[in-house]
N, C-alpha and C positions, 0 to 999 in steps of 0.2 A: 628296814625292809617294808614294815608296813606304810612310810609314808610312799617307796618308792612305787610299791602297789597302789595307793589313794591317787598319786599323779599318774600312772598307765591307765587309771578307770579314767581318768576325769578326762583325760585328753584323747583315748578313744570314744569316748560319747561324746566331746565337743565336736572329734574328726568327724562322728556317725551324723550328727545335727549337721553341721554344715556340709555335707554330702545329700542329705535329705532335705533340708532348704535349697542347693542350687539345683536336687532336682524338679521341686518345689515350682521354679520359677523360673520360664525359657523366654532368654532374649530375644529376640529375629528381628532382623534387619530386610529389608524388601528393595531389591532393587526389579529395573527393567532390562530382561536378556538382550543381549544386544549393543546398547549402550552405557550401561551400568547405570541409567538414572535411578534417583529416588520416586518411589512410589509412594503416595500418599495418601490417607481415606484404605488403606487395605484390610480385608475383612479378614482375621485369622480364629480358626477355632478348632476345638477337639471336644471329646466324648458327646459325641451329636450335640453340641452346639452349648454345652453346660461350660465350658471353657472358652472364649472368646475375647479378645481384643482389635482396634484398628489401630494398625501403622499412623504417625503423628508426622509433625513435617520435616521431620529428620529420617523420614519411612521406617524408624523403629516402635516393633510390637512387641507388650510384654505378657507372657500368659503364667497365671498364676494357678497356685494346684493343678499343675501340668502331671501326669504318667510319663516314668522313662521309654514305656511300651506305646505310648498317644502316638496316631498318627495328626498331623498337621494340613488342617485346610484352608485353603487360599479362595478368596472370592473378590472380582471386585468388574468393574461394568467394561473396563474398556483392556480388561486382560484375560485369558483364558483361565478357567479355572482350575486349579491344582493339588493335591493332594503330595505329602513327603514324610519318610519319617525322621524320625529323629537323629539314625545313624546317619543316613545320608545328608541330613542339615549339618551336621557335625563336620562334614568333608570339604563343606564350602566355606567354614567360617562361619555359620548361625547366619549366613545370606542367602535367604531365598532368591533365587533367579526368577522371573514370571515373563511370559512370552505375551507381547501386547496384539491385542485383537484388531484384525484390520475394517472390521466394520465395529461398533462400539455400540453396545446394547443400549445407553442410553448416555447423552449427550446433553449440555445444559450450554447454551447461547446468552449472554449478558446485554451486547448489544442494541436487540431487538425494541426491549424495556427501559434499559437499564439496570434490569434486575437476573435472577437465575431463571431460565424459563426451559422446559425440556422442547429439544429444538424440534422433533415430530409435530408437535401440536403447534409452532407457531405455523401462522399461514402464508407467511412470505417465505418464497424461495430465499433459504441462508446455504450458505460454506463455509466449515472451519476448517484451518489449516494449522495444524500443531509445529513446533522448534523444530521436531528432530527433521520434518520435511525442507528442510531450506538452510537451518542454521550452516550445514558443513561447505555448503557450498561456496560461501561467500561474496558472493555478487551482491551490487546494490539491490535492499529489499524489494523496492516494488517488481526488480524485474523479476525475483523468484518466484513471487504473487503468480504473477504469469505462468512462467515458466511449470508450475505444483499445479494451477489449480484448474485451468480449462475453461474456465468460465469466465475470466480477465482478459484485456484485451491489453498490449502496451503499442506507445508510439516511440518510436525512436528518431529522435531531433539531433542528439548531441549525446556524446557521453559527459552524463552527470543530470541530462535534462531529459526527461523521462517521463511522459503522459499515460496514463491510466484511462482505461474506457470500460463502461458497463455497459452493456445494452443499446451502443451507442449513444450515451453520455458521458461526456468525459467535462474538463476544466472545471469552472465551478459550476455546472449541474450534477456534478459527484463528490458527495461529505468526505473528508480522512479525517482519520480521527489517531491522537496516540494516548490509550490508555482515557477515554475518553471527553479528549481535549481536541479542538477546531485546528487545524495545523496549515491551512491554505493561507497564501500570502499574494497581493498583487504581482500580476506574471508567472507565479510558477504556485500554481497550485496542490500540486501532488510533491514538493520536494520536498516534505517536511519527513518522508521516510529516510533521509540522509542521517536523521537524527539519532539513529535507531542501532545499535549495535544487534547484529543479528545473534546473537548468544545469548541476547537479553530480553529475545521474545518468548512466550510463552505459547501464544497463538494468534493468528488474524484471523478473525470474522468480520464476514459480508451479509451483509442484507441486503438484498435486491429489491429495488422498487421504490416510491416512495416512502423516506423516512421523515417528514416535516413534524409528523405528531411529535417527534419526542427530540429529533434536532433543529428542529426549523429551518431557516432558510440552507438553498443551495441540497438540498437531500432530496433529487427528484428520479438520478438514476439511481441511488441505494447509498449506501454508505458502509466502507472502510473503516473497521476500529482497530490498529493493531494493539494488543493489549500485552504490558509487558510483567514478568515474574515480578514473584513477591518474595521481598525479603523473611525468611525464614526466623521466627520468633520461639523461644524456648522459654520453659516453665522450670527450672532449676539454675543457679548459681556456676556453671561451667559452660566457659565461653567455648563457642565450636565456629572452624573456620573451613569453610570449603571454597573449590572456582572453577571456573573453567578457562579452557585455553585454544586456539583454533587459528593455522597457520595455511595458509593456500595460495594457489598460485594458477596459473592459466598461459598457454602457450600463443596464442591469435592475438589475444592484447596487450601479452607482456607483464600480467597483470599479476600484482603480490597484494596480499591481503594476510592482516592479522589484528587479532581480539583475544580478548583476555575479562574475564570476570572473577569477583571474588565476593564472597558472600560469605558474611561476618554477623555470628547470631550472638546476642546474649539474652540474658532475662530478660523476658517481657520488648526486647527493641530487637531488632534485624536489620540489618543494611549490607546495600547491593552497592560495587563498584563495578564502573566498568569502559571500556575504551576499545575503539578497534581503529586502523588507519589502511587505505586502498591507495594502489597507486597503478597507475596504467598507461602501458605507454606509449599505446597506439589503437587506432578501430581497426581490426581487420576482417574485409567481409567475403564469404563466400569467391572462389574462381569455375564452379559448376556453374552453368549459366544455363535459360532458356535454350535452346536450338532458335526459336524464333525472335527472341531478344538479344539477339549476342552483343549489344553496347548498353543494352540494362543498364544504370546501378553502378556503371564504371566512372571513377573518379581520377577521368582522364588529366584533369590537366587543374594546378593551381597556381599562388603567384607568388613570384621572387622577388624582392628590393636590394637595388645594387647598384648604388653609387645618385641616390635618393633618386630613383625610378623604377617601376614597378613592372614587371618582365612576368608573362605567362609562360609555366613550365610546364613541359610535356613531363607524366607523371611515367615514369618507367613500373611501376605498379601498381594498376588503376585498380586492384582493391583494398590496397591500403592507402588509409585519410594521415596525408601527412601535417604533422601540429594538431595530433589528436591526440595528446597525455590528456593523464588528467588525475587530482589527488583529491582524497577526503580523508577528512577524520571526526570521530565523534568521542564524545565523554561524558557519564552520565552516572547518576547518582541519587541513589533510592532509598528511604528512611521510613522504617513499617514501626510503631511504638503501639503496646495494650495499654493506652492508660487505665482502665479498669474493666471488670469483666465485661460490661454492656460498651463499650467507648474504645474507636479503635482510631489512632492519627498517621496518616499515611505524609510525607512529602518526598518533591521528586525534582532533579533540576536537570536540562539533558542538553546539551550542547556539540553543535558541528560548526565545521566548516570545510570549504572544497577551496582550493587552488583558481587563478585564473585558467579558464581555458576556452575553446574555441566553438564558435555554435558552426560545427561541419555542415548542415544541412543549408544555411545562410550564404554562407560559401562557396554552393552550390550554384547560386542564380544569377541569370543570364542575363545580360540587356540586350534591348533594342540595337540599339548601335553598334559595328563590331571592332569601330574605331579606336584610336586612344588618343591623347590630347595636340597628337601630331597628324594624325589622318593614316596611321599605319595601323596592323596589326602585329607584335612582336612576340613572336613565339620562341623560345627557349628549345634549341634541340641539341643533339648530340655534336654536331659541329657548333654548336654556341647559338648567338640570338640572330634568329632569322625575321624579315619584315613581309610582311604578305600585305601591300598597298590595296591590292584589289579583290577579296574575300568578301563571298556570304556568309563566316564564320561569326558567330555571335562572342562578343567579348566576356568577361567572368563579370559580374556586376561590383561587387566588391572585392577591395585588397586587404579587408582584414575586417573580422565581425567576433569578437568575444566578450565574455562575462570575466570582469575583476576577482579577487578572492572576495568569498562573503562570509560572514558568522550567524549564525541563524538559533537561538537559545527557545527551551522554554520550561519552565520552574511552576510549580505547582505543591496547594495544600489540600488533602482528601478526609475530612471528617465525619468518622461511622458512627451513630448511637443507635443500639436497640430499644432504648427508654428514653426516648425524644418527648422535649416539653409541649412541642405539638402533633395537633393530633396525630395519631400514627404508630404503627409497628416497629417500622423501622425510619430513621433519617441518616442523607448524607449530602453532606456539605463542599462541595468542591470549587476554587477558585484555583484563576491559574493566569499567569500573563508568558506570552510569546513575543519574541523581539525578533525580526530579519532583517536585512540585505538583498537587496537587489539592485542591478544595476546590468548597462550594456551599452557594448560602443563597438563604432562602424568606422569604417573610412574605402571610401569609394576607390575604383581600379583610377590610378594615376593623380590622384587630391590628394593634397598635402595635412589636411583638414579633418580632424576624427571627432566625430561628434559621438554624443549618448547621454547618459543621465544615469545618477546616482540617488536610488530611495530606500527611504527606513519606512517600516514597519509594525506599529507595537498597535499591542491589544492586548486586553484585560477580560476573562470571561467568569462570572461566578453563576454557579447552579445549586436549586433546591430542591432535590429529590424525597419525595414521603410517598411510604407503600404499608399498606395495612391489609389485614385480613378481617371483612367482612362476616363471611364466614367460613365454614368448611369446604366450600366451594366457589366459592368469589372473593375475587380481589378488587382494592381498590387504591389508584395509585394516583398522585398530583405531583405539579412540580414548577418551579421558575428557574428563567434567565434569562442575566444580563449581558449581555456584549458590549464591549466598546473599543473602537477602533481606528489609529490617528494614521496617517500617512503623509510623509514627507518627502518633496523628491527636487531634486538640483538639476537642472539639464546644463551642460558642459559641452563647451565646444573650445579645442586649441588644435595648434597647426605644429606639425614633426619639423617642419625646416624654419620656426620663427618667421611667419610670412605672416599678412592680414589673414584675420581669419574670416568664412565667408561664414557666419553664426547660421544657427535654425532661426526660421521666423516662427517655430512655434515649439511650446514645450510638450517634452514626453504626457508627464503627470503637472496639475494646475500645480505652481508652484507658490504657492500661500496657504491654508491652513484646509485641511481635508480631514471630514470627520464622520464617523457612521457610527450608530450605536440602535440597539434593539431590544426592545422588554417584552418579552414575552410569557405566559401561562399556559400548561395543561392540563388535561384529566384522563385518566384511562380506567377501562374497566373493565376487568376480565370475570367470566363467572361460566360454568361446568352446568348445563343446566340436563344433565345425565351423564350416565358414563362414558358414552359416546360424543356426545356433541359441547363442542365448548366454543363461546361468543366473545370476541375482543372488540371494543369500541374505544372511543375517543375522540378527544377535537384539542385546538389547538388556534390560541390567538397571539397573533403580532403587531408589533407597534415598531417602526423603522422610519429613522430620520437620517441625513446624507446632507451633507454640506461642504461644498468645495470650492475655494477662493483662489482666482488666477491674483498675482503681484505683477511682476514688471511682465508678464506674456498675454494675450487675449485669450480667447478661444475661435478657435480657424471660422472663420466665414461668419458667423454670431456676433464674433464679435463682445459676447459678452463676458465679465468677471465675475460669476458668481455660478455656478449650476446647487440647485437646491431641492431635495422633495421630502414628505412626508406619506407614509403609506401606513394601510392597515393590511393585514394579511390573516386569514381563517383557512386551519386545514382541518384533515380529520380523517378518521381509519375507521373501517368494521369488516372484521374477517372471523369468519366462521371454516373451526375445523371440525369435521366428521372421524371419527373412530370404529367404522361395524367391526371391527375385529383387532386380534392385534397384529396381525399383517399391512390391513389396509388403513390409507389415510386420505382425504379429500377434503379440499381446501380451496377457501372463494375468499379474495381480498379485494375490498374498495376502497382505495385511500387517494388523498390528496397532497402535492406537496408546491409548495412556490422557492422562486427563487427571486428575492429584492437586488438590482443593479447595484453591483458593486463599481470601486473606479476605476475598475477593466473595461468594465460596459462600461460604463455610460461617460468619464472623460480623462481619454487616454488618445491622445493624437503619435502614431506610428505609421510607418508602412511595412506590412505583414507582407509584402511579396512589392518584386521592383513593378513602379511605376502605379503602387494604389496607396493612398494613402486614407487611411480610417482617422474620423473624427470624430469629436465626443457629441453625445444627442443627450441635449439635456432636459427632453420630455421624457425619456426614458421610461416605462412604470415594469411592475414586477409581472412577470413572466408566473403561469398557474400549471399545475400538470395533473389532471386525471386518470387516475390509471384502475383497470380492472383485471385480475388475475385470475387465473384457475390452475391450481397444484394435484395431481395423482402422486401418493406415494405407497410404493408397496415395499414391505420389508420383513424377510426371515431370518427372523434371530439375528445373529451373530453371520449369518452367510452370506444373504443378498442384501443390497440396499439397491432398488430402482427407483428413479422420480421423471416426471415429466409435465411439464407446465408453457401454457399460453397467455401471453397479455397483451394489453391494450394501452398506450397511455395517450392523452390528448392534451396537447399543448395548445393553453390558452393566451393569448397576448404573448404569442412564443416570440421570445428575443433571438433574433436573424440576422446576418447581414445582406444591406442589398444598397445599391446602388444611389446615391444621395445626391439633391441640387438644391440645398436651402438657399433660398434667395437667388434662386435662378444661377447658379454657381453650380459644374459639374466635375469641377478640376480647379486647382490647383498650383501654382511651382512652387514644388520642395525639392533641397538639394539638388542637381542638377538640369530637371525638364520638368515638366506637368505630368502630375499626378491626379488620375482618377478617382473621387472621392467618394467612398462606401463608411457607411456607420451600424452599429446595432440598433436596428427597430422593432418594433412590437409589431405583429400580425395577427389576426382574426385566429385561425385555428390548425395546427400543425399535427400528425400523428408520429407515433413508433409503433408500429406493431414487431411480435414477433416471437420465440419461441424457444424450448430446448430441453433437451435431458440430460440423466447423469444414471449411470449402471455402474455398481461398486460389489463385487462379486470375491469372496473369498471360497476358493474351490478346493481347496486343503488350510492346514492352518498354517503355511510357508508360503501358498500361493495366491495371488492376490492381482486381480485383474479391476483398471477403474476406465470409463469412459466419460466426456461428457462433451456435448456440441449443442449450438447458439446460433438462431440465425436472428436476422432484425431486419426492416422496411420502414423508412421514413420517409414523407413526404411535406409538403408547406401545400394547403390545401388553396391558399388564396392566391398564388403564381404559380401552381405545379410545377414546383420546381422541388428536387431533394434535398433533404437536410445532410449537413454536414456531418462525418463521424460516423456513419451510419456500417457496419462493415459487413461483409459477406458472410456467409457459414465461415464457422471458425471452430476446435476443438483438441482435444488431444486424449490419447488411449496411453497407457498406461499398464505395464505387469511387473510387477513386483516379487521377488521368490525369495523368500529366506534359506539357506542351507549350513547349519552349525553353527559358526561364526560370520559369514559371508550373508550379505544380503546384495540380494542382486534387481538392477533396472533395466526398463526398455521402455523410454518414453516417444510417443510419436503427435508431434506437433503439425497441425494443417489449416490450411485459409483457402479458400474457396477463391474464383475468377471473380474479380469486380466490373463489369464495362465501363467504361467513359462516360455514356451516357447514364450513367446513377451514380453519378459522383456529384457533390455540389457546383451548382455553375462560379461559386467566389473560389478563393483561394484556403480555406481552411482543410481542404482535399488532401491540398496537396497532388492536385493531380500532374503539373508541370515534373513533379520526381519520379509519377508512372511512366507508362508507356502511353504512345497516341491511342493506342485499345481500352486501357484502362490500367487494372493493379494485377500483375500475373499472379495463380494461385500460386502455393508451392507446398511441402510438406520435408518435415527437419527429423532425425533419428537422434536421439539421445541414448547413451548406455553408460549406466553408474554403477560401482561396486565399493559396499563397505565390507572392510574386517575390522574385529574386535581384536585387538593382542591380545588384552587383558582387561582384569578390570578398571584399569587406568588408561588403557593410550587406545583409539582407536584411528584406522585410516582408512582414505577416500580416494580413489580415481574414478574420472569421469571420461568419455570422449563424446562429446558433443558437436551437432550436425557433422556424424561421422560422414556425409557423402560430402561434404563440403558445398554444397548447395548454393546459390546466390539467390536471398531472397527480399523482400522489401516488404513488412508489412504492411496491409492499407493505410495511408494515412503520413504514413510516417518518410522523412526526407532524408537519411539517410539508411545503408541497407544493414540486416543483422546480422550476429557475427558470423564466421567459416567456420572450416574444421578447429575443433579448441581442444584440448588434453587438459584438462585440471588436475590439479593433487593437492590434496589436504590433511592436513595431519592433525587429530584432536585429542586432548588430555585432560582428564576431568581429575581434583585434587581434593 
C-alpha cells in the first residue's frame, strides 16, 4: 500500500510539473489573414512587455514564463496591431492570424544602395511591389509590373516580347536586375523576367531616375531589381519542408499556367526549388473599338502557303492574331547556407526558355508594292483565291517573321561577412555569369529565301560591396565591378524549295569576335546631420572597352573590319531629404547617369521597319544624363500615403536615330529594293521633362483605395524633333476591399491621346501601328476576387478589360488583350 501511495504522489506532482511547464511556455505560430503566409520579425509579448519574443523564419514565437490568464500582443510595421487571449489562441491551433496593413508604417528598399535603407528618406522616387500582388495571377512577370503598379509603362510586340518603359526610357537606357544581377541581353533587353517563377518572388523594387552611382552604365531611366525569396534556414537538428503551388488559366489567350515551389530548411542550409510552365494559345484583342477608328488595330488579313506559294488571307476574325501560341518554362534553384555566425553563402542558378514563336507586330507590315511576283494581287476569300490585277491595296510585307526556341540561364554566388578582413562593417561578395539565345528570321511575301541570324550571349559580372558605420549618424559605403561580355552571332541564310539562295550582303551582328568589358569604382556617403535633415552623396568612375571583329562580312558602306573604342565614364549623386515632421517629407536629387554603346548601338545592321535599314556607327561615344528631381511626401500613419514629384533630365551626346549618308551613300539594296539608311548618333543636348503622383489611402482597415499617374515631354534640342518612347499621361486607380475571407478589386487602367505630330519622326514609334492622328487614348476595367477555403487552398477569379475595349498602347505594334476571365487556384503546403 504504501508503495502504491509513493507512486500516486510521485506521478501526480510529475502530472502538476508538467502542467506548470507547458503553461510555462506558449508556442504561437504567426501567420498572415488571408493568405496564410508566414510572418516574420513578429513582435509578441505580455505583462506590459516583461514577456516578449520575435517570430523566426518559420513565423514561430516562444514566450517563456507566460500566465494562463496573459493576454498576448502582436506588433509588427506592416500589419495591424493586435491583442488575443489565450482561450481564443487555443481555438485556432496556437495561430495567430494578423491582418496586413495596406499602407506599412515603415518600409526598407535594398535597391537604392545596395543595402537596408527606410524608403521615406531615400530621395528618389522608389515602388515596392510585394508576391501576394501578382504572384496569383500568373501572367508573364513584367506584364504584372505594369499591370500592379501604375507607374510602368509596357510595349507589346509579340507574345513573349515585352518592353518595359520608365519615364520614357525603356531598352537599354533602363537597368533589370534579378536579385541583383544585369539580366539585359543583345535585342531583348527586358526578357530576362522570363526567368522568374512568379511564386518565387518576394518583391520588385523601382528606383526612378538615374541609378549610374551604384549600377553604372545603362541606369538612366531608373532601374528594376526583382528580388527573389530566401531559403528558410533553421537553428535545430529537424528538417522542415514546406511549398507552394499555383495553377491558372485565362479565356482571351487560351492560356494555362502552372508553378510549383518547395522550400526545404535544415540546420544552418535552406533551399528553394522551383518551376512553373505558360502555354498560350493565341492573342486575342479587344472587338469594342473607337467609333472614330472603326479598322484600328484589326488584323485583317495574313498569309497562307499552298502548293509552295504564298496567298493572303482575309482573316474572318480580325482580332484574333492567327500563329500566335506561344510556350515558356522556367526552373530555378536557390542554396541559403550559415557557415558561421558573422558569414552567410548564398547560391542561385535559374533557367528558361520559350518555344518558337511569331513576332505578330512584324507581320504587320506593309510594302510599297501591292504586287506579288506575278504582278497580281491574290486574296483568299470565301469562294477561294481571288486575283485583284489592278489595286491600290498594299501587300503584307512578309510571309513569315519568328524567333526559334531559346534557353537563356543565369547562376550565381553571394558571400555575406559581417567581420570582413577589409575595412568595413559589413562585406558582400557577389559573382555571377548569364548565358542567352537570341536569334530571328524572315522570309519575304512570295521568296523562297528565309534569312536571320543566330547569337549567344555570355557574361560574367563580380561585385564588391563594403558599408560601415562611421558613426552614429553617418555611413559610409564603397564598392567595385567587373563586367565582361562576349557575343557571338551566325547570320544564315537558306531557301524552303532547294533553289539558289539569294544571301544578305550584310551580317545581323559582326560575325568574329565581340567583346565589351567595364571596371568600375564607388563611394557613397550618407550622414543625418539632424534629426531632420539627412545628406547622400557619391561619385562613381568607369573604365569601358568594346571590340568588334567583322570575318567573312564588312561593315555596310565603311567598309570596315574592326569597330573599336575606349571610354571613361564619371557619374555621381547628392540628394538631400528633409524631415520637419513625421508626416512630412521633402526631397531634392541631383544625379548623373551614362549609358556606354553596346552592339545594339553601335554595330548591328537590321531593318527595323520595311524599306529602312540601320547601320552600325562606329564613332559611336557614350551617351550622359543629367537629371534633377524634387519629391513631396506627406504621410499619416498607417492611413494615407501621398507623394508627388517633378524632374528634369538632360541628355548629353544623347544617342538618336536620324537619317545617315556616310560617304555620300543615302540608301542602300537590301533584300529586295533600296533601303533608307539611318544609324544611332550622338547629338548636342536632348530633354525629358516631366511628372507625377501616387495617393495610397487606407479609409478602413478592409478598404483601401491607391492612385498614381505620369506624364513626360521629350524633345532633341538640336533638330526639334521628339524623342522616341516618350508616352502620354498614363495611370491607374485602384480599390481594394477586404470582407472575411473575400478580398475584393477594381482596377482602372488609362493612357491619355498622343498626336502624330509628337511621336518621333523614325520608326521606333511605331506610329505606322496608330492611327494617321496619332495613338488613341483608351481606359481598361479590371475586377479580381480572392477567397481563402482554408488555411491551405486559396482561389482567384479575375475578369479583365470587362468592356472588352480595343486598345493599343503607345508605342506598341500589336493591340492588348479583350475581355479575359481568369482562374486560379493556390495551395500553400
Amino acid at each position: 500500500m504504501i508503495r502504491i501511495l509513493f507512486f500516486l504522489f510521485f506521478f501526480l506532482n510529475l502530472t502538476l510539473l508538467n502542467c506548470v511547464y507547458a503553461s510555462d511556455t506558449l508556442k504561437i505560430e504567426v501567420r498572415q489573414a488571408g493568405n496564410n503566409r508566414i510572418v516574420e520579425n513578429a513582435f509578441l509579448y505580455a505583462q506590459n512587455g516583461k514577456v516578449q519574443a520575435f517570430s523566426n523564419e518559420s513565423g514561430v514565437a516562444k514566450l517563456l514564463n507566460i500566465q494562463p490568464t496573459d493576454t498576448i500582443f502582436f506588433s509588427h510595421p506592416s500589419f495591424y496591431s493586435e491583442s488575443i487571449s489565450q482561450e481564443e489562441l487555443t481555438k485556432t491551433g496556437n495561430i495567430l492570424y494578423v491582418l496586413e496593413r495596406n499602407i506599412f508604417l515603415d518600409e526598407f528598399i535594398v535597391t537604392a544602395g545596395k543595402k537596408d535603407e527606410p524608403r521615406d528618406l531615400i530621395s528618389n522616387v522608389t515602388r515596392i511591389q510585394y508576391n501576394q500582388s501578382f504572384s496569383l495571377q500568373g501572367h508573364n512577370l513584367s506584364t504584372e509590373i505594369v499591370k500592379q503598379s501604375g507607374q510602368h509603362r509596357i510595349l507589346y510586340n509579340s507574345p513573349g516580347e515585352i518592353e518595359l518603359n520608365i519615364r520614357g526610357f525603356s531598352d537599354h537606357r533602363l537597368l533589370t536586375l534579378v536579385d541583383g544581377t544585369r539580366t539585359a541581353q543583345p535585342g531583348r533587353p527586358h526578357q530576362a523576367y522570363k526567368l522568374i517563377n512568379p511564386l518565387l518572388v518576394d518583391r520588385i523594387e523601382t528606383v526612378f531616375g538615374p541609378g549610374s552611382l551604384i549600377y553604372g552604365s545603362d541606369a538612366i531611366g531608373g532601374v528594376v531589381n526583382v528580388i527573389t525569396k530566401k531559403p528558410r534556414i533553421l537553428l535545430n537538428d529537424k528538417p522542415e519542408f514546406s511549398g507552394e503551388a499555383m495553377i491558372s488559366g485565362n479565356t482571351a489567350n487560351l492560356e494555362s499556367n502552372i508553378s510549383a515551389l518547395l522550400n526545404s530548411s535544415f540546420k544552418n542550409t535552406g533551399l528553394i526549388t522551383a518551376f512553373s510552365f505558360q502555354n498560350s494559345e493565341q492573342h486575342q484583342s479587344g472587338s469594342r473599338q473607337n467609333p472614330f477608328y472603326s479598322d484600328f488595330g484589326k488584323n485583317n488579313q495574313y498569309i497562307f502557303r499552298q502548293d509552295d506559294r504564298d496567298y493572303i488571307v482575309n482573316n474572318p476574325s480580325p482580332f484574333t492574331y492567327p500563329n500566335s501560341s506561344f510556350q515558356q518554362w522556367n526552373f530555378a534553384q536557390k542554396l541559403r547556407t550559415q557557415i558561421s555566425v558573422n558569414r552567410l553563402l548564398e547560391a542561385y542558378f535559374y533557367i528558361a526558355g520559350e518555344e518558337e514563336h511569331n513576332a505578330l507586330g512584324r507581320l504587320q507590315e506593309r510594302s510599297e508594292s501591292p504586287f506579288n511576283q506575278d504582278g497580281v494581287l491574290e486574296v483568299f476569300e470565301d469562294t477561294g483565291f481571288v486575283s485583284y490585277p489592278d489595286t491600290n491595296v498594299q501587300n503584307l510585307y512578309f510571309a513569315e517573321f519568328y524567333h526559334k526556341p531559346t534557353v537563356q540561364w543565369i547562376a550565381g554566388i553571394k558571400y555575406a561577412d559581417s567581420e570582413p578582413f577589409l575595412p568595413g562593417d559589413n562585406m558582400n561578395v557577389h559573382i555571377s555569369f548569364r548565358k542567352s539565345e537570341n536569334n530571328q528570321f524572315f522570309r519575304l511575301l512570295n521568296s523562297p529565301d528565309i534569312h536571320g541570324f543566330e547569337s549567344q550571349f555570355m557574361a560574367l559580372q563580380a561585385n564588391l560591396d563594403m558599408a560601415t558605420s562611421l558613426t552614429e549618424s553617418s555611413d559610409f559605403s564603397y564598392g567595385l565591378e567587373a563586367d565582361i561580355n562576349f557575343t557571338e552571332s551566325e547570320t544564315i541564310s537558306e531557301s524552303i524549295d532547294n533553289t539558289d539562295i539569294d544571301e544578305l550582303n550584310f551580317s545581323f551582328y559582326p560575325d568574329g569576335k565581340n567583346l565589351k568589358y567595364s571596371l568600375s569604382a564607388y563611394i557613397r556617403y550618407d550622414v543625418d546631420l539632424s534629426s531632420t535633415l539627412r545628406l547622400t552623396q557619391g561619385f562613381r568612375y568607369s573604365f569601358i572597352n568594346f571590340e568588334s571583329l567583322y570575318d567573312e562580312y564588312s561593315m555596310p558602306v565603311y567598309n570596315n573590319k574592326e569597330i573599336a573604342y575606349r571610354r571613361s565614364a564619371f557619374s555621381g549623386s547628392f540628394g538631400i531629404s528633409y524631415r520637419p515632421s513625421s508626416n512630412w517629407n521633402f526631397n531634392f536629387t541631383a544625379s548623373s547617369g551614362y549609358r556606354s554603346p553596346n552592339i545594339d548601338d553601335i554595330a548591328k545592321t537590321h531593318s527595323p521597319a520595311a524599306g529602312i535599314l540601320m547601320i552600325p556607327n562606329p564613332i559611336l561615344k557614350p551617351e550622359y544624363a543629367y537629371n534633377v528631381e524634387t519629391r513631396v511626401l506627406f504621410k499619416l500613419s498607417d492611413q494615407l500615403r501621398a507623394e508627388a514629384f517633378v524632374y528634369n533630365t538632360i541628355l548629353k551626346n544623347a544617342i538618336v536615330v536620324q537619317n545617315v549618308s556616310p560617304n555620300n551613300t543615302d540608301s542602300l539594296p537590301y533584300l529586295d529594293k533600296s533601303h533608307k539608311l539611318v544609324s544611332n548618333v550622338n547629338i548636342g543636348t536632348a530633354y525629358v521633362r516631366g511628372g507625377g503622383y501616387s495617393v495610397e489611402a487606407a479609409l478602413t482597415r478592409d478598404l483601401f483605395v491607391e492612385s498614381y499617374g505620369n506624364f513626360a515631354v521629350g524633345f532633341d534640342s538640336d533638330f526639334n524633333e521628339r524623342l522616341p518612347g516618350i508616352p502620354p499621361f498614363y495611370g491607374l486607380t485602384r480599390v481594394n476591399y477586404r470582407y472575411e475571407k473575400f478580398n475584393f478589386s477594381i482596377r482602372w487602367n488609362v493612357q491619355a491621346w498622343k498626336p502624330s505630330n509628337e511621336f518621333s519622326p523614325y520608326f521606333q514609334d511605331n506610329l505606322t501601328y496608330a492611327t494617321a492622328e496619332g495613338s488613341p487614348a483608351y481606359h481598361v476595367f479590371d475586377f479580381d476576387v480572392h477567397r481563402q477555403i482554408n488555411d491551405k487552398l486559396r482561389v482567384y477569379a479575375g475578369l479583365h478589360n470587362i468592356a472588352d475595349a480595343h486598345y493599343r498602347p503607345y508605342g506598341s505594334s500589336i493591340s492588348g488583350i479583350g475581355r479575359n476571365l481568369r482562374l486560379g487556384l493556390y495551395l500553400n503546403y
